[in-house]
N, C-alpha and C positions, 0 to 999 in steps of 0.2 A: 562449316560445321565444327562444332568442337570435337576435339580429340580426350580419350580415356585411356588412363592408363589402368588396365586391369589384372586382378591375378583369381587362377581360375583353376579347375582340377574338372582335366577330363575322363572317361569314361572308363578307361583301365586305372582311376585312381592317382596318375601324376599330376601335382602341382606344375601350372605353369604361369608365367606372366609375360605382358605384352602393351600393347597400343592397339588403339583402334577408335575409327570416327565414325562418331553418330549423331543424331537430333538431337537425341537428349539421353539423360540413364534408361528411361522404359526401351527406347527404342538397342539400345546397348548390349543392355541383357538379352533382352529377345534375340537377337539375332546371334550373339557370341553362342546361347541357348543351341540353336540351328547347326553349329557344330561341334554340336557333344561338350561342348566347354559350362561347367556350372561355376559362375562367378562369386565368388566371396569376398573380394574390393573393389571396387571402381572408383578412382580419383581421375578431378577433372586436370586437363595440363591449362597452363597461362598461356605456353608459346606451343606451336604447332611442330613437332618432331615429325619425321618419317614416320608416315604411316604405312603399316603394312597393307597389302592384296585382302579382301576380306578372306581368301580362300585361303590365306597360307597366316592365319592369326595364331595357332598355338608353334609354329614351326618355328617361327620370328621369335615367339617371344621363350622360346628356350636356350637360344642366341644369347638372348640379354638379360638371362635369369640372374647374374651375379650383379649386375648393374639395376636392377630394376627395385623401386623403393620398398621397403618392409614397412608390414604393419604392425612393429610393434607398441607405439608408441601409442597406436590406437586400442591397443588389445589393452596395455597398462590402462589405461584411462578405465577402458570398459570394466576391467576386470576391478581395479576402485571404487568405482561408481557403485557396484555388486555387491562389496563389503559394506558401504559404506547404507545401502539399501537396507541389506540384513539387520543392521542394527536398528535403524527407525522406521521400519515398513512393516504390516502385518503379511504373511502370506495371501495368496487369494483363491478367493471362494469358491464356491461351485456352480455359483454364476459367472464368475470371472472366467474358471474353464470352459464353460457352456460358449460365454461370448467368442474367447481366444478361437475355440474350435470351429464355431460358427464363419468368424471370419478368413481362418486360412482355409477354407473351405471354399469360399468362394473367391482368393486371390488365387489358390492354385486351381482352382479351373478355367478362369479367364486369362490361365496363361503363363501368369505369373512366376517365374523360377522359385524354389523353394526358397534361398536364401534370402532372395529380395523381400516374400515375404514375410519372412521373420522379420528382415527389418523396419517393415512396417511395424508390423505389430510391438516391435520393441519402442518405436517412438509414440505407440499409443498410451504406454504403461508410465507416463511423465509423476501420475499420482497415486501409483502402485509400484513403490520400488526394489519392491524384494520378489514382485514378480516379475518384472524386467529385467534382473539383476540372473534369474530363473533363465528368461528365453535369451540372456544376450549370450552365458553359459552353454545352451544348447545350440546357438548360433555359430560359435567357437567349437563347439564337436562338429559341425557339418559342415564347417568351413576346412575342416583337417581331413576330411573324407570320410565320416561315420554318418550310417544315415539319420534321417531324424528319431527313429526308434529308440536308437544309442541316448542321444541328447536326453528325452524324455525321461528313459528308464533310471537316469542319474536323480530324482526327483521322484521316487516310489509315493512318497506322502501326497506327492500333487497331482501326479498321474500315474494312475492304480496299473493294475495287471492288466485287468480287461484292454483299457484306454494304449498302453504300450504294445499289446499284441495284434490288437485291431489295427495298430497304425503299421507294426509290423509286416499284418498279412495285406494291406494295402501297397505298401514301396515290396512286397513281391510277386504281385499279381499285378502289380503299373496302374493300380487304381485309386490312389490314395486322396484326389480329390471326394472319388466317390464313399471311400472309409472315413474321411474326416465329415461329411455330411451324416454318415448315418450315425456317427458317434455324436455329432449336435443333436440331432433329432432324440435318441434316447437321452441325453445328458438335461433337454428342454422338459421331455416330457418327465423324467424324473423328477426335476423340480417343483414342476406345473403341481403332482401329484403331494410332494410334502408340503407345498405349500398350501394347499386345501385342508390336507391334514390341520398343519399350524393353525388358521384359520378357523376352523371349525372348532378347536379347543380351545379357543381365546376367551369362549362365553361361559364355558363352566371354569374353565379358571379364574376367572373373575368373578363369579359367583364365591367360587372358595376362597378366594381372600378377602372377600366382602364377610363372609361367613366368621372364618377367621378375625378379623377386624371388630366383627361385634361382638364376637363372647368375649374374646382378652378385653374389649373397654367396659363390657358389665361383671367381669371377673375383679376388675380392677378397679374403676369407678365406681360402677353403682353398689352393689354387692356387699361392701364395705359400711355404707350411711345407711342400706337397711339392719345392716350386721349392728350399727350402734344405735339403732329405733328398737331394734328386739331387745336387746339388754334393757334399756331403759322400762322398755315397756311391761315385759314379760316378766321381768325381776326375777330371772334364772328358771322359769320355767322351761322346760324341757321344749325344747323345737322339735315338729316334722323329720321325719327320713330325709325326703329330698331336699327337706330347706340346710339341712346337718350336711349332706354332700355339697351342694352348689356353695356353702360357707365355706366350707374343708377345704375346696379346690380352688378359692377367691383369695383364702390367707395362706396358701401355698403359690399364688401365683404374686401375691404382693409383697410378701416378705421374703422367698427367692426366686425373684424374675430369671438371675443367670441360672438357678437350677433345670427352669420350667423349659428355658431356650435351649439350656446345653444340652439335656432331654430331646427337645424335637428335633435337634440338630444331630443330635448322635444316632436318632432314631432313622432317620434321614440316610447320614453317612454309612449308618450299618448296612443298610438293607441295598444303598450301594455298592458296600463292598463286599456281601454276600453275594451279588450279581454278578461280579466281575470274576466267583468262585465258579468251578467247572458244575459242583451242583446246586447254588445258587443259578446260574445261566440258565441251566437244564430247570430249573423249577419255574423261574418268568417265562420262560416262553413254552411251556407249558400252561401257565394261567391264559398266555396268552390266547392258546389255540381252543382254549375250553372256558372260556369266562365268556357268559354270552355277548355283554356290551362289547366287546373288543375282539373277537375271533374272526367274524366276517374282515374286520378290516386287513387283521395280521395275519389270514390265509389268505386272502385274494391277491393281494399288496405280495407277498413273495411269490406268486406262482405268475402273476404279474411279470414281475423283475426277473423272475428265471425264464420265462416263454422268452420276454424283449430281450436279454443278455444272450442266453443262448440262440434265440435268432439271428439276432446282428452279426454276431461272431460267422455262425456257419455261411452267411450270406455274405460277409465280406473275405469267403478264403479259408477261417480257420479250420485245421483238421478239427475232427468232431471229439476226439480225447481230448484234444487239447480246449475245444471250446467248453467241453465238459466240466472239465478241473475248473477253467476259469468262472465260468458261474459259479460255480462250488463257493469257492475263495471268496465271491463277492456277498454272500450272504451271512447274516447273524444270527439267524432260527435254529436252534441247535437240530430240531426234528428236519428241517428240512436241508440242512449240511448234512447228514445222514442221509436221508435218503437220497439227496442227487451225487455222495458218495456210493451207494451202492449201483446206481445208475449205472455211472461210469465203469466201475468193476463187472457189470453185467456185460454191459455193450464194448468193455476190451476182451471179455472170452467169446465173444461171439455172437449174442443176443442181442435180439430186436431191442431199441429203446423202448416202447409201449410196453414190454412185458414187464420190465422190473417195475417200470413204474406203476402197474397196475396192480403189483402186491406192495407197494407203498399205498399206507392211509392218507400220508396228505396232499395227495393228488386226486380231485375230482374223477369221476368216470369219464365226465366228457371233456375233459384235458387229457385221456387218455385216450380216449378212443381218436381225437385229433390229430395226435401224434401218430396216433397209429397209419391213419388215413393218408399222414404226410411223407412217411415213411415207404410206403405203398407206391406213390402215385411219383414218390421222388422231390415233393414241393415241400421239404421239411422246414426253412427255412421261412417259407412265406407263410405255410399253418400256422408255426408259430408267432410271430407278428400279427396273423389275424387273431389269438388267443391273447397275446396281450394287451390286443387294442381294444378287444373285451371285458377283460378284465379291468383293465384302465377304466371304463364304464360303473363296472360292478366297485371298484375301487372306491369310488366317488357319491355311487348309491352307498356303500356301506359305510361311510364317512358321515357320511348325510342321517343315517338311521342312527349311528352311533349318538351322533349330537343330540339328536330328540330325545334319544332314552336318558342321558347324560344331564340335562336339562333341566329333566321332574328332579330327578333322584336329586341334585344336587339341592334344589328348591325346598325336596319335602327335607334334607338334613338338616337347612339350617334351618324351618320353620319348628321343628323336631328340638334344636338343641336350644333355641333362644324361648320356642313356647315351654319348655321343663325349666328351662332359668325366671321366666316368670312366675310358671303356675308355684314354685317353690316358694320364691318369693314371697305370691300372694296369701299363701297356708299360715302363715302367722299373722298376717294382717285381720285374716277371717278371725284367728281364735281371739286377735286385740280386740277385735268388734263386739265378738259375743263378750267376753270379760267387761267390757263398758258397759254392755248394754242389761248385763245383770247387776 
C-alpha cells in the first residue's frame, strides 16, 4: 500500500505532521479523521519510510515535525493562481453559491473531512476563477485552525450574514452537514422564486420596447414626409391640435436626438438615485406596498423571505435575537426593516413575538396568529417553514395575477399612443380631402 505523508491539526488545535499507509487518499483521510486528526496535506511518498502504528500517528509525527516537508511552495502557487483569478474572473453568482452549498452538503455527510472537501470543490471552479481563488483562501484559514465560518465571513459580498451565522450555528451544535442542507434549500428556493418573477416580466418588457421602437420610427420616419405633404398641401394653413403636438415632438426628436435620449436617460438616472435617497427608498416601497398591480407580490415575497430566513436560522441553532437581527439585515422594504426592527426590540424586553407583530400592519392576521400558535406549542420554527411554503405559493399566484393585469395595460398604451399618432396624422388628410373636393 502506499504511504502518505501528512500534516494535520488535532483537536486542541496543534499542528502536527507524520506518515501513514493507506489504499488510497479517501481511505487516508478517513481514518487519520478517526483520531481527531483533521488533514490539511497529504503527499504521496516514492519510497516506503517507517511507517508509524496507526494508533500512535500524531505522537510520531511530532517527533519529526522539524524534518517533515512544508507546504509552502504549494500555498505560493495557490495563493498566485488567487491573484491572478481576481484579475480575469468574474465573481460567482447565486447560483454558483446555491450549487457550492448544495454540494458540500452532501460531501460532508457522506463522511467527507471538511478540508477534503473544500478541495474538491476547489478543483471544480477550473472556469470560475475568482471564485476558486475565494474557497482556496478559506481552505488556507482552516487548514491554520479557523473554522469554516472564519473562511466564509472574509468574503461578506459572497456570503452574507445569514449564510456565515447559519454555518456558524452549525460547526457549534456538530451539525453542519445538516446547516449546509438547509441553507441549499432556501438559497434554491429563493432563486426558483426570482426567477419566475424575471420570467413573468419578460412579456410586458417586451411589449414596452416594442412600444417604444414604434413611436421613436414614426416620430422620426414617418411624421417628417407627412410634416412636408401638409406644407405643400395646406399652403400654411393652420393644422389641428393634435396633429401641431405629434409635429412638435417629431422635430424635437429629429433635430435633437442627444437631447431626447439624454432626457430619458437622466429621467431614468434620477429616479435612481432619488432611490438610493433615505426618502426616495421610503417612497418606492411604499408605491410598492399600495400600487395595486405590484403589492400582492412585494408583500407576500417579504413575509415569505422573513418566515423562511427566520425559520432556518431558529431551526439550525440560532438564538432567536440573533436570528432576529439577521432577518432584519436581509431585507430592503423599508416598512418591513421597521417593523421586524421593533419585533426584535419587543421580544428582547420580554414580549411574545405575535404581539408586536400584531400591531404591525404589514403582517397578515393569519401570519400572526401562526406564529402565535408556534410560539404556544414550541414548534416555532417548523410554523414558520409551513408559512413560507405558503406564501412561496401565494408568491407565484401573485406573480401570475401581476402579469395578466400588466399585459392589457401595456397593450392598451401602446394601442393609445400609436392610434393618437395616427388619428393626428389623419386630421389633415380629411381637411386636404374636403379642400379638393370643393
Amino acid at each position: 500500500m502506499p504511504i502518505f505523508q501528512y500534516v494535520a491539526t488535532d483537536q486542541t488545535g496543534a499542528q502536527s505532521q507524520g506518515n501513514y499507509e493507506a489504499e488510497n487518499e479517501e481511505q487516508a483521510y478517513a481514518q487519520l479523521a478517526q483520531y481527531g486528526l483533521t488533514v490539511s496535506q497529504l503527499v504521496t511518498y516514492q519510497a516506503a519510510p517507517e511507517v508509524p502504528s496507526p494508533a500512535q500517528p500524531a505522537k510520531k509525527a511530532k517527533k519529526k515535525k522539524e524534518k517533515a516537508p512544508q507546504s509552502v511552495d504549494s500555498t505560493k502557487k495557490k495563493k498566485k493562481g488567487g491573484l491572478l483569478a481576481i484579475e480575469i474572473g468574474g465573481g460567482p453568482t447565486s447560483e454558483d453559491i446555491s450549487i457550492f452549498t448544495r454540494q458540500m452538503s452532501t460531501l460532508v455527510h457522506a463522511g467527507l473531512p471538511l478540508l477534503r472537501s473544500l478541495e474538491v470543490m476547489i478543483k471544480q471552479q477550473e472556469k470560475k476563477p475568482k471564485f476558486k481563488a475565494m474557497l482556496e483562501e478559506i481552505s488556507d484559514k482552516v487548514s491554520s485552525g479557523g473554522n469554516l465560518s472564519d473562511g466564509l465571513a472574509m468574503y461578506p459580498k459572497t456570503f452574507d450574514n445569514l449564510y456565515v451565522n447559519m454555518v456558524k450555528a452549525g460547526e457549534a451544535g456538530g451539525v453542519l452537514e445538516l446547516v449546509l442542507d438547509r441553507l441549499a434549500q432556501f438559497q434554491e428556493k429563493s432563486i426558483r422564486t426570482i426567477k419566475k418573477v424575471k420570467s413573468a416580466m419578460i412579456y410586458p418588457s417586451v411589449i414596452m420596447f416594442v412600444a417604444v421602437g414604434i413611436v421613436t420610427l414614426l416620430m422620426m420616419v414617418v411624421v417628417p414626409q407627412f410634416q412636408t405633404i401638409f406644407e405643400q398641401m395646406l399652403r400654411g394653413a393652420p393644422l389641428p391640435g393634435p396633429t401641431q403636438i405629434v409635429i412638435g415632438i417629431s422635430e424635437l426628436f429629429s433635430t435633437h436626438p442627444i437631447l431626447v435620449l439624454g432626457g430619458m436617460g437622466g429621467t431614468v438616472g434620477g429616479l435612481l438615485l432619488f432611490k438610493k435617497t433615505k426618502r426616495g427608498a421610503k417612497t418606492f416601497d411604499w408605491l410598492g406596498l399600495n400600487v395595486p398591480a405590484v403589492r400582492d407580490v412585494v408583500g407576500k415575497s417579504n413575509i415569505s423571505r422573513i418566515t423562511r430566513t427566520f425559520g432556518t436560522l431558529m431551526s439550525s441553532g440560532v438564538p432567536i435575537l440573533q436570528a432576529l437581527q439577521i432577518t432584519r439585515d436581509t431585507l430592503s422594504n423599508t416598512f418591513f426593516i421597521n417593523a421586524m426592527g421593533n419585533v426584535h426590540d419587543s421580544v428582547r424586553d420580554g414580549e411574545a413575538m405575535a404581539v408586536q407583530m400584531g400591531r404591525e400592519t404589514v403582517f397578515p392576521t393569519m401570519v400572526t396568529s401562526m406564529v402565535e400558535i408556534g410560539e404556544e406549542t414550541g414548534e416555532l420554527p417548523d410554523m414558520l417553514n409551513r408559512i413560507a411554503d405558503n406564501y412561496d405559493e401565494d408568491v407565484d399566484n401573485a406573480v401570475a395575477g401581476m402579469t395578466s393585469l400588466i399585459e392589457p395595460v401595456m397593450i392598451v398604451f401602446l394601442a393609445v399612443a400609436v392610434g393618437f399618432i395616427v388619428i393626428a396624422l389623419f386630421l389633415p388628410i380629411v381637411a386636404i380631402i374636403e379642400t379638393i373636393g370643393k
